[in-house]
Structures are given as structure tokens and as C-alpha cells.
C-alpha positions as CSV (number, residue, x, y, z in Angstrom):
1,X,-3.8,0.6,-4.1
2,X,-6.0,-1.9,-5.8
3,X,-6.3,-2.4,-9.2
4,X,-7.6,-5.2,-11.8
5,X,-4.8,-7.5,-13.0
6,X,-5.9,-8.6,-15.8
7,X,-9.1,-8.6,-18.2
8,X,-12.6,-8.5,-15.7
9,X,-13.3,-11.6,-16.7
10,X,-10.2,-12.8,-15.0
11,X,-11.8,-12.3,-11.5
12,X,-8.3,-11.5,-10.0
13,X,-7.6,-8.5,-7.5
14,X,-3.8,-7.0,-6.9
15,X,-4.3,-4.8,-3.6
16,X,-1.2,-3.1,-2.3
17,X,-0.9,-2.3,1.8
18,X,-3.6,-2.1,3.5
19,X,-5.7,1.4,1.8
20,X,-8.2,1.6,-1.1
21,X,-7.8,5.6,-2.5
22,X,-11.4,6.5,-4.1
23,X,-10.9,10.0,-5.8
24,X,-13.2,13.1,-5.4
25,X,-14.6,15.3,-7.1
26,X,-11.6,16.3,-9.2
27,X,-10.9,19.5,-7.4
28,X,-7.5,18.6,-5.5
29,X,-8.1,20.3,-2.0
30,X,-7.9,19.6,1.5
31,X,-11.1,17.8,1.3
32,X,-10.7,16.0,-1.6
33,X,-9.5,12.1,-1.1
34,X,-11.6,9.1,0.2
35,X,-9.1,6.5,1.5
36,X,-10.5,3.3,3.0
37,X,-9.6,0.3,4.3
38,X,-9.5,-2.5,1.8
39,X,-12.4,-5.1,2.6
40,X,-10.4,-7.9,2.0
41,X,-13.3,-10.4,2.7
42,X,-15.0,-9.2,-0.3
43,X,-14.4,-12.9,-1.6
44,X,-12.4,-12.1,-5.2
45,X,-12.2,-15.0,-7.4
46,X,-8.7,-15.0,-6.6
47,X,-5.8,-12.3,-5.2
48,X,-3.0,-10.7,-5.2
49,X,-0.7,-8.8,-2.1
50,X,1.7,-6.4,-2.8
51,X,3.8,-6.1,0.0
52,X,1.0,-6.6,3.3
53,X,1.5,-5.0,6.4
54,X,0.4,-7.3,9.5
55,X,0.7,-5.3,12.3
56,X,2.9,-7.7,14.1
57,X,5.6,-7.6,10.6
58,X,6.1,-3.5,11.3
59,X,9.5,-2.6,12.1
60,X,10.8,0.9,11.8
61,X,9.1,4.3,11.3
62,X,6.0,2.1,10.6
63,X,5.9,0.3,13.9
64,X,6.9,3.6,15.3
65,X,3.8,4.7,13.7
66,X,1.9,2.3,14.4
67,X,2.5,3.2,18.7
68,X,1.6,6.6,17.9
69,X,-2.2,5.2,16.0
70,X,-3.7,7.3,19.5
71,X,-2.6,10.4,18.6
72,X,-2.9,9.9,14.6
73,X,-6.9,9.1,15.9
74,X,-6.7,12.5,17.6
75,X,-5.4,14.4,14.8
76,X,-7.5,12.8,11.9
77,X,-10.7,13.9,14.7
78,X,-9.2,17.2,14.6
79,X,-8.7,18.1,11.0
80,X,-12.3,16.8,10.3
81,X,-14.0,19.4,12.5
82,X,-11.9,21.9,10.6
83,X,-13.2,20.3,7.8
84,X,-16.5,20.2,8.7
85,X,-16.2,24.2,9.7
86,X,-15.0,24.8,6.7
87,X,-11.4,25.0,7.2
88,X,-8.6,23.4,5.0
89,X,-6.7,24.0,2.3
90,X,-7.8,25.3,-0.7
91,X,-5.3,23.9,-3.1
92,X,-2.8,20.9,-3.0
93,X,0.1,20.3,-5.6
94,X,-0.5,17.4,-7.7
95,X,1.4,14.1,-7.5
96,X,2.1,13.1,-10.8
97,X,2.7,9.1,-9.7
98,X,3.9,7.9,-13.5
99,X,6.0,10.7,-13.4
100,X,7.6,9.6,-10.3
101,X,7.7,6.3,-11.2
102,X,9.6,7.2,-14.3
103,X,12.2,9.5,-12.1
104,X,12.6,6.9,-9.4
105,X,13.8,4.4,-11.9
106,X,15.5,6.9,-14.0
107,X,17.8,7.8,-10.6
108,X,18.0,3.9,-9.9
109,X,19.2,3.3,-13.7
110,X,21.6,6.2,-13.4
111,X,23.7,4.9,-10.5
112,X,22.0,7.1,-7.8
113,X,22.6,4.8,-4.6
114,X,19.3,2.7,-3.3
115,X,18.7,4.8,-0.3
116,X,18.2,7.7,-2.2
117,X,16.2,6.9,-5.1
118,X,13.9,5.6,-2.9
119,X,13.8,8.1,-0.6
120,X,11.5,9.1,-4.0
121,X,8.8,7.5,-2.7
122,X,8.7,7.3,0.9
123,X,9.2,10.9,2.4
124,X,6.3,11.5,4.4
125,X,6.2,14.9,4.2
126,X,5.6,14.4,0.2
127,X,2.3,12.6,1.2
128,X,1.8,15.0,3.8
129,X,2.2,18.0,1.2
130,X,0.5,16.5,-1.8
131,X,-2.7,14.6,1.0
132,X,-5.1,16.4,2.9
133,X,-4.2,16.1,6.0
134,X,-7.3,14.2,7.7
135,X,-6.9,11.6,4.5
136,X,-3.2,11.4,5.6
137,X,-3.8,10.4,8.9
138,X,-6.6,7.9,7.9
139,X,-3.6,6.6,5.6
140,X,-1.5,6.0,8.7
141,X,-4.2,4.6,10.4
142,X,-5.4,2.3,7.6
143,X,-1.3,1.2,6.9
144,X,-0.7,0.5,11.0
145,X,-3.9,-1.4,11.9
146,X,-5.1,-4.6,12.1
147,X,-5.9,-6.4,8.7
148,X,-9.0,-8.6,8.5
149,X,-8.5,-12.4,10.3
150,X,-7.1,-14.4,7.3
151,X,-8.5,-17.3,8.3
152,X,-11.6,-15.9,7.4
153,X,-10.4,-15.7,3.5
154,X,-11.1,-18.6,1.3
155,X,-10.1,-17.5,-2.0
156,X,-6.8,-18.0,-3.4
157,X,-3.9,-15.5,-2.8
158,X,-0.6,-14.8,-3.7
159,X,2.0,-12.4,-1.5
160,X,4.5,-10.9,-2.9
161,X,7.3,-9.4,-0.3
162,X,10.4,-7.1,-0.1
163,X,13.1,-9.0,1.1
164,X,15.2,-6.0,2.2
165,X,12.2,-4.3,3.2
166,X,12.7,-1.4,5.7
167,X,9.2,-1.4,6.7
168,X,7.8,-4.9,7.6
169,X,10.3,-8.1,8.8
170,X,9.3,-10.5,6.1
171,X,9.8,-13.7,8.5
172,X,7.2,-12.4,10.7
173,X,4.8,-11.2,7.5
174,X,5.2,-15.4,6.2
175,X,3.9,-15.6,9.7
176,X,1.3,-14.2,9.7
177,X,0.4,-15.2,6.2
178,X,0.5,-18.7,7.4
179,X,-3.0,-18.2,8.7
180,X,-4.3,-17.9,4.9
181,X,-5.5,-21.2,4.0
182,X,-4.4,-21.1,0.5
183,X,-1.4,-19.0,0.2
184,X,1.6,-18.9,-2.2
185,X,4.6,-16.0,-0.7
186,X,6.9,-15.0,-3.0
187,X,9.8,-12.9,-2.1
188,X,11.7,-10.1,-4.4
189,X,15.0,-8.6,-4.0
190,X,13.0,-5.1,-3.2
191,X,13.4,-2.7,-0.2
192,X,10.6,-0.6,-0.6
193,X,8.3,-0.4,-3.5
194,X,8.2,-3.6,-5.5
195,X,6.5,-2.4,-8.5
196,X,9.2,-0.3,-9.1
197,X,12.6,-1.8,-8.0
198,X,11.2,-5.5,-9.3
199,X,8.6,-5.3,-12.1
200,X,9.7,-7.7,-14.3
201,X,10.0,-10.3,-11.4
202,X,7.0,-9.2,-10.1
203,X,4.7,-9.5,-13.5
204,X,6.6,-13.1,-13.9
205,X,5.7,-13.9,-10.5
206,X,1.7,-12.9,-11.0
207,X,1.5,-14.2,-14.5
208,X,3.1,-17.3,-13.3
209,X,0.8,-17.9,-10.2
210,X,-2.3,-17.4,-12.6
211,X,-1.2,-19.7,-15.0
212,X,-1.0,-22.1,-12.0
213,X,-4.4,-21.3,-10.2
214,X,-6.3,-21.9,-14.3
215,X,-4.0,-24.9,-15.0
């Protein structure tokens, strides 16, 4: 996800993982999403991570994921000839994401235990239901690669990590976030989805680095 932070004029970007969603047409079927990786060389003014995913941080169902990129290559390959013959499906159910936010925290707030709330927002056969299936398997692709060299990126950046994360192993993310030259890492008390399980902590955190960065 990327999104501005604050007004335009603020140059700053928030990007979240590794995938840039464009929409389509506004017809919700099997061929309707663009996702993209994120060109994070794009040289922002300033930026903000939301939880990156170095390929060498996976751990889990991601890096488990992440072995499997051949066959993900295959079936993205696949659905797009169907695509292309004019094969997919017709219409998807709409993912309402405010409204799942709202539930989500709703469960959290309510005593529901961690694992499940969350469970919210990372089923993969949610995505899978509510994606077309080549843009789901792009997804995959685009989460489990290889990010741009961050030694290449000269603009400031902030990183914001899950610190119970079940998804990346945030020593080895401040590894490889080491390589950006200018670099602040932050770390929440999140396992999953930071905007939702921290974001008070996470707005202080971002309002805070800005602050710093026009002092």
C-alpha cells in the first residue's frame, strides 16, 4: 500500500510491503487489479516503511512462499493466458477494508485472543477469494522478492517493524535495513498489521520522525 502521509506539499511517502495496488476500471472481476512492485528509487523527499519484507527477514508461510516464487511464476503465466482467452471470473466479492479494519479491532477490543482477530487479515484464501487470481500471484511474487539495493536510496526513511511479527524476523529486517544510509527503525509491539494493532504508536512514531527530519 502506498499512500501520502501528510499534505502534498509534505513530499513524504508511507509504502507498506513491497506492492503498489492501482485499481481498474471499477468493474471488480478476474481481470480487474494492477499490483506492481513499488519503485522504491523514485527518490521521495522523504519515507516511510510499514513493516518491509527483505527477502532474507521471511520466516514462516512467507519464506515458505517465498521457495515456492517458481511455481507462483508458473501459475501467474497460467491464469494470464486464460485471461488473455478470455477466461476468468466474472464477478469477485468486494473487500470492504474499513470495514475490516473496524471488525478486526472490534474483536481485539472485545477480548477475542490475538491469534484470532488477526487471523482477520491474513487468511490467504480471503485474498485469494476477493483477488483475481493472476493479481494474487503477482502479490506473492511482489511480497517474496527481492527489494531494490538500499544503498542505492538516498532519501531519508523511517521503518517501522512488528516486533512479534509472524512473518519477517525483525533482527534480520534491522539487518538488512542497515544498508540504508539514512535510516531511523522503530519497533512496535505488533504481530501482524501495525496500522491496526498500534496506530497510535505508529502515528506518534511518523509524526515524531517528521518533526525531526524539518527541525
Amino acid at each position: 500500500m502506498r499512500t501520502d502521509l501528510t499534505e502534498p506539499g509534505d513530499q513524504c511517502t508511507v509504502r507498506h510491503c513491497n506492492t503498489l495496488v492501482r485499481p481498474g476500471s471499477g468493474k471488480h472481476t478476474e481481470r480487474d487489479a494492477e499490483i506492481q512492485p513499488i519503485d522504491m528509487v523514485n527518490k521521495p523527499a522523504s519515507e516511510a516503511l510499514v513493516e518491509p519484507l527483505p527477502r532474507s527477514s521471511l520466516i514462516g508461510v512467507m519464506d515458505r512462499t517465498a521457495r515456492l516464487r517458481p511455481l507462483l511464476h508458473v501459475l501467474s503465466g497460467v491464469s494470464r493466458a486464460f485471461n488473455a482467452l478470455g477466461i476468468y471470473r466474472r464477478h469477485l466479492p468486494r473487500l470492504d477494508l474499513e470495514e475490516l479494519d473496524g471488525r478486526t479491532r472490534a474483536a481485539m477490543a472485545g477480548g477475542m485472543p490475538e491469534s484470532g482477530s488477526l487471523d482477520l487479515y491474513s487468511a490467504p484464501l480471503l485474498d485469494l477469494r476477493t483477488l483475481p487470481s493472476g493479481s494474487y500471484f503477482r502479490d506473492l511474487l511482489a511480497m517474496t522478492g527481492e527489494l531494490p539495493p538500499f544503498a542505492t536510496i538516498a532519501s531519508p526513511a523511517l521503518a517501522m517493524l512488528s516486533r512479534r511479527s509472524t512473518c519477517t524476523d525483525p533482527a534480520a529486517t534491522r539487518g538488512a535495513l542497515a544498508k540504508l544510509p539514512r535510516c531511523e527503525v522503530v519497533e512496535l509491539e505488533a504481530k501482524h498489521w501495525i496500522p491496526t494493532e498500534c496506530p497510535k504508536e505508529m502515528r506518534e512514531a511518523i509524526e515524531t520522525w517528521i518533526a525531526n527530519q524539518v527541525a
